[in-house]
DRENDO-299476 format. One line per field, with one value per residue: residue number from 1; x, y, z of N, C-alpha, C in turn. Coordinates in steps of 0.2 Angstrom, whole numbers. Layout:
residues N
n c(NUM, ...) .
n_X c(X, ...) .
n_Y c(Y, ...) .
n_Z c(Z, ...) .
ca_X c(X, ...) .
ca_Y c(Y, ...) .
ca_Z c(Z, ...) .
c_X c(X, ...) .
c_Y c(Y, ...) .
c_Z c(Z, ...) .
//
This chain:
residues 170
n c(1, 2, 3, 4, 5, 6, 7, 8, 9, 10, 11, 12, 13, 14, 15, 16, 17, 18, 19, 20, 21, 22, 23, 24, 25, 26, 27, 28, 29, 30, 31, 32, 33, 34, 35, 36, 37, 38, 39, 40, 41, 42, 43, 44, 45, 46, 47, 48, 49, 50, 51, 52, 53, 54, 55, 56, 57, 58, 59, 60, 61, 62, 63, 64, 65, 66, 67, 68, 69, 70, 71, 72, 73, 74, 75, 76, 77, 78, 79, 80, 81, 82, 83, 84, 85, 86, 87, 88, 89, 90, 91, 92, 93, 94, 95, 96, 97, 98, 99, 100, 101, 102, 103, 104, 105, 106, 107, 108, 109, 110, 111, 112, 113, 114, 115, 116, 117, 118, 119, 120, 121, 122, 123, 124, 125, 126, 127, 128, 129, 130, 131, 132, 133, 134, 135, 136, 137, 138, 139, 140, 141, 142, 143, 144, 145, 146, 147, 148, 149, 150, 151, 152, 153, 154, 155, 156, 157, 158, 159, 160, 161, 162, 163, 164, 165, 166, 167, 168, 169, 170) .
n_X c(203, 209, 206, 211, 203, 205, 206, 211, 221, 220, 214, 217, 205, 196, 193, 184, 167, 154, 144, 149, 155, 164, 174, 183, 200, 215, 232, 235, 235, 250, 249, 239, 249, 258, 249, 246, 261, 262, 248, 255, 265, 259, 254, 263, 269, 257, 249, 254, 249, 250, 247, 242, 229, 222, 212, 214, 214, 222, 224, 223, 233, 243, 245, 257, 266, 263, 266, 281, 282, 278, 283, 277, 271, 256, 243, 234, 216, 203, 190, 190, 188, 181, 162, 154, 149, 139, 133, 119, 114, 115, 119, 132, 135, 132, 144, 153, 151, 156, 168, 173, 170, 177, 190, 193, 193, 202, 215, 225, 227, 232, 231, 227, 228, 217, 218, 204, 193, 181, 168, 166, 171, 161, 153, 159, 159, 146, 143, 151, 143, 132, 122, 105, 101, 94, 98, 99, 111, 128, 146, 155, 174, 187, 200, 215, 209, 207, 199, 195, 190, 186, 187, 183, 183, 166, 162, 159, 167, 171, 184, 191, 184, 185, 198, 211, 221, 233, 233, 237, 244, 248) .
n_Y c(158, 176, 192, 206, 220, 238, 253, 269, 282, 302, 311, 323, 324, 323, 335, 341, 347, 343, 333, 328, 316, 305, 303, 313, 313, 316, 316, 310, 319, 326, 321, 309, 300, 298, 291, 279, 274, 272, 262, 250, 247, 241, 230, 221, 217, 212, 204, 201, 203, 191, 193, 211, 220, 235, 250, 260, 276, 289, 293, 280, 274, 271, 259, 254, 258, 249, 237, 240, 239, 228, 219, 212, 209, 221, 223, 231, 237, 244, 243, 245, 256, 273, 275, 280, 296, 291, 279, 272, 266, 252, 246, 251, 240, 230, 231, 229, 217, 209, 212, 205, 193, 189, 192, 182, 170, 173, 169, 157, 160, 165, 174, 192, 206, 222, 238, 252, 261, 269, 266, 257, 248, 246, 239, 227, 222, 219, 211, 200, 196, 192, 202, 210, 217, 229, 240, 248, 250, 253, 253, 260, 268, 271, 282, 275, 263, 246, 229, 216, 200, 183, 168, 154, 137, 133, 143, 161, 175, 189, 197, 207, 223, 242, 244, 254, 254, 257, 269, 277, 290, 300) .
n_Z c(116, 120, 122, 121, 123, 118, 118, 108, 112, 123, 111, 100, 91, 102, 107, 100, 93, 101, 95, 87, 74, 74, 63, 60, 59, 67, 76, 91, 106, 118, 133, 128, 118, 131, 139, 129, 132, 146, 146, 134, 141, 153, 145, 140, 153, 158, 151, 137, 119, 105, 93, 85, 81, 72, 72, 57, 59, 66, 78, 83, 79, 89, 91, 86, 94, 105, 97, 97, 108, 114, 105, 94, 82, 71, 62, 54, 51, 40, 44, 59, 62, 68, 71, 55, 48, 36, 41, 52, 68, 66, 56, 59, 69, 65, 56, 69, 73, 62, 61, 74, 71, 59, 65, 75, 67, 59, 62, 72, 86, 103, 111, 107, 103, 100, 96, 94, 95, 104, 102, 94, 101, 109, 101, 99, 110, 114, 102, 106, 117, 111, 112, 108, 93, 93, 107, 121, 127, 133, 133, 143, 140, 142, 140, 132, 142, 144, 141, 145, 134, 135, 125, 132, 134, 132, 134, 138, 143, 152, 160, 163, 163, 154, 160, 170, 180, 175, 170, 184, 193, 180) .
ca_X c(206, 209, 204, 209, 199, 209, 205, 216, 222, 217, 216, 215, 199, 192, 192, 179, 160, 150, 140, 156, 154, 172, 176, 191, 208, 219, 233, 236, 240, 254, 244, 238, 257, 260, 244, 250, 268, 260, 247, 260, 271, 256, 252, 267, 269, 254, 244, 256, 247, 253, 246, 240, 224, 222, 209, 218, 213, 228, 224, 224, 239, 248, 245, 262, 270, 261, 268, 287, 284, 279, 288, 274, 267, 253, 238, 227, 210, 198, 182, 190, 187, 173, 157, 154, 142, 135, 131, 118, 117, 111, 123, 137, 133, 134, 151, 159, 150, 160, 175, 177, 170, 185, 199, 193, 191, 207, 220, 225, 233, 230, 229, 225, 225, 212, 217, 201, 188, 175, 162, 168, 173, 155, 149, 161, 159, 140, 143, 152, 140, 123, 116, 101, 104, 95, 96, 101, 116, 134, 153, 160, 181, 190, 207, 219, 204, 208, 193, 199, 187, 191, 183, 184, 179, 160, 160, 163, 171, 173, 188, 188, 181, 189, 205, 214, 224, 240, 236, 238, 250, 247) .
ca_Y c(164, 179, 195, 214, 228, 243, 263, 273, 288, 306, 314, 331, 325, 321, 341, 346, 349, 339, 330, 325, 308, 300, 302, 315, 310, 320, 314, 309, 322, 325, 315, 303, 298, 296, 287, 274, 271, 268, 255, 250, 244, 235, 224, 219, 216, 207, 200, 202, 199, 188, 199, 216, 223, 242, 255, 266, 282, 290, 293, 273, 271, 269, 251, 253, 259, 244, 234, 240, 237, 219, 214, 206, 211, 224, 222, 238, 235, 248, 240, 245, 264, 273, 275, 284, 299, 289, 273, 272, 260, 242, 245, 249, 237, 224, 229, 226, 208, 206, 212, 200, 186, 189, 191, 175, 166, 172, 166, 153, 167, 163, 181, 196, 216, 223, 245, 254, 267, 268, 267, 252, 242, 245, 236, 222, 218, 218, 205, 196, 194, 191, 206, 211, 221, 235, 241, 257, 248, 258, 250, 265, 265, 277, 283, 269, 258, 239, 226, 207, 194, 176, 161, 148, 130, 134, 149, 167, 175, 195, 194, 215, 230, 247, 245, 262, 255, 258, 276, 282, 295, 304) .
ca_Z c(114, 122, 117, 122, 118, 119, 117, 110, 119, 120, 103, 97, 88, 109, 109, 94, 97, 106, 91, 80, 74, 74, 56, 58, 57, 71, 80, 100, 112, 119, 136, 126, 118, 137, 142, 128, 134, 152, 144, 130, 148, 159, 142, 141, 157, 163, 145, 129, 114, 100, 86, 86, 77, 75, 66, 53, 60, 68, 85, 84, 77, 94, 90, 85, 100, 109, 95, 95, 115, 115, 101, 91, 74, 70, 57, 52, 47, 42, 49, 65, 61, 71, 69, 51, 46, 33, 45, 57, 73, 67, 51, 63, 74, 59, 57, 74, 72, 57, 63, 78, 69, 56, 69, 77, 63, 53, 64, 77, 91, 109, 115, 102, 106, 97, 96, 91, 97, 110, 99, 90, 107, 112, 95, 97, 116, 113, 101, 109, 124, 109, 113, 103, 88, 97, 113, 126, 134, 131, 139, 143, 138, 144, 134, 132, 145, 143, 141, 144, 134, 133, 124, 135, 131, 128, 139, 134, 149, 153, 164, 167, 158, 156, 167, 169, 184, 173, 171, 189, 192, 177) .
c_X c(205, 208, 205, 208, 203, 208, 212, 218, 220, 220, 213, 207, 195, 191, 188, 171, 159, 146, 144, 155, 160, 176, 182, 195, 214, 222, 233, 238, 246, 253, 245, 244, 258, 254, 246, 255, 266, 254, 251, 264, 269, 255, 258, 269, 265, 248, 248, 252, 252, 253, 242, 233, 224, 217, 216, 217, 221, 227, 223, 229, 245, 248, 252, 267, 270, 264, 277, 289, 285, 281, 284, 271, 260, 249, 235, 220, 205, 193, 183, 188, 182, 168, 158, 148, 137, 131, 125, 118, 118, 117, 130, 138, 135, 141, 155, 157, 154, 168, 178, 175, 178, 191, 198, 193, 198, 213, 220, 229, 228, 227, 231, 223, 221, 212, 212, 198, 182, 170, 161, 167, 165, 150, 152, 161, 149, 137, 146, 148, 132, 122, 111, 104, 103, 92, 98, 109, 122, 139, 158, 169, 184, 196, 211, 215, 207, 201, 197, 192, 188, 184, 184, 181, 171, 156, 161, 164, 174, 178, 188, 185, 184, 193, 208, 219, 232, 241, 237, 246, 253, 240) .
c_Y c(170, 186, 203, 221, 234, 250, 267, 281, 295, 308, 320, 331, 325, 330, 345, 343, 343, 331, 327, 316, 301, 301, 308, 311, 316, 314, 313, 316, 320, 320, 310, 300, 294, 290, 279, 270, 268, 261, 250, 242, 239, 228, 220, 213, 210, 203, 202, 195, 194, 190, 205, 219, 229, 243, 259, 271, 283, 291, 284, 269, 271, 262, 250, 255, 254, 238, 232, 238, 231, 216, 211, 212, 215, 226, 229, 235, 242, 249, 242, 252, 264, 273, 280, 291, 295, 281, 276, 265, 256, 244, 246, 242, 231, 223, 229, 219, 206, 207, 207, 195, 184, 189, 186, 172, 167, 168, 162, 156, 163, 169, 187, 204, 219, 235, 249, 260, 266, 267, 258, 247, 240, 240, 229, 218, 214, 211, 198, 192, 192, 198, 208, 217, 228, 235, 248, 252, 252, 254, 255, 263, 272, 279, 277, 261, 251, 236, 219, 203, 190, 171, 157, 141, 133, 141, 156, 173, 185, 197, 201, 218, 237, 248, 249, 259, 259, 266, 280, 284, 300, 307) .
c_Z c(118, 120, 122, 119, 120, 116, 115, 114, 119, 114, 103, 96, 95, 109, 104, 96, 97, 99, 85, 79, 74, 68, 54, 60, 61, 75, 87, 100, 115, 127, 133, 125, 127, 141, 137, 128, 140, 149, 141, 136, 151, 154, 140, 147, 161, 159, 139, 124, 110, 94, 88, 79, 77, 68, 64, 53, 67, 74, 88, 82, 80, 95, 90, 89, 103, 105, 93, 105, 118, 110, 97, 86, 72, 64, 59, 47, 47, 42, 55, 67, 65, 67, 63, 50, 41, 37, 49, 59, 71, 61, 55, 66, 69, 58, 61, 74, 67, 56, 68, 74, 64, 59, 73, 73, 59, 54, 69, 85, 98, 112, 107, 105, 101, 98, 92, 94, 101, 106, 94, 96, 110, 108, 97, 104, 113, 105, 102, 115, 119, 110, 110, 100, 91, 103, 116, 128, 128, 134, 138, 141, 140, 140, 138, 139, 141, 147, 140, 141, 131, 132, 126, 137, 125, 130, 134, 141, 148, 158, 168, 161, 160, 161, 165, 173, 178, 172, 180, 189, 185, 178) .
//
């Protein structure tokens, strides 16, 4: 199974104080918008999903762009949300293990987009890879950043991390 982790784009909320914890609810930029039609294009292009996953928070709900781009069907879950104010880490952290376990396990899909949030991408690579519940490690994501991971045989396989090529030129 193949699995891409995807950022959604700038949002309004990217411009509130520094110490914000993810839990507003503001749409993309007029950027962002743009940074998702060019993503949107390359997954298409060069890895269309088969199903689409998305947090329910609005600056994530260009899953639906990417979903009227490649022509395949868009699931919203909201375990995909960010981090919460009332969470902390290791209860976060619990819930992006329980979010890929469930989108691996719900259905038999070859490749899968997974639109969520940097904060989120970071819980769910880090369980992909083991990592201890706690640690310092981060996986930066940039807006709209693509992360390729594949199950393969017995393997588990990071093919890239935050790929941007598709934004140049903006």
């Amino acid at each position: 199974m193949h699995i891409l982790l995807i950022r959604h784009g700038e949002a309004e909320d990217d411009f509130l104080e520094e110490d914000y914890e993810g839990s507003t609810d503001l749409p993309l930029t007029e950027l962002g918008v743009l940074q998702v039609q060019k993503m949107a294009q390359r997954v298409l292009n060069d890895f269309p999903p088969e199903l689409i996953w998305s947090s329910t928070l609005k600056r994530a709900r260009q899953a639906k762009m990417l979903s009227q781009t490649t022509g395949c069907s868009v699931e919203y879950l909201d375990d995909l949300i960010e981090m919460q104010e009332t969470e902390n880490r290791l209860v976060f952290r619990k819930r992006g293990q329980e979010v890929l376990s469930y989108i691996r396990n719900s259905e038999d899909f070859g490749r899968i987009a997974i639109v969520t949030h940097g904060g989120m991408i970071t819980q769910i690579i880090e369980s992909f890879l083991d990592l201890p519940m706690e640690n310092n490690i981060w996986f930066h994501t940039d807006y709209t950043g693509i992360h390729f991971l594949d199950y393969y045989r017995d393997k588990k396989i990071i093919k890239f991390a935050n790929s941007t090529s598709h934004l140049q030129g903006l």
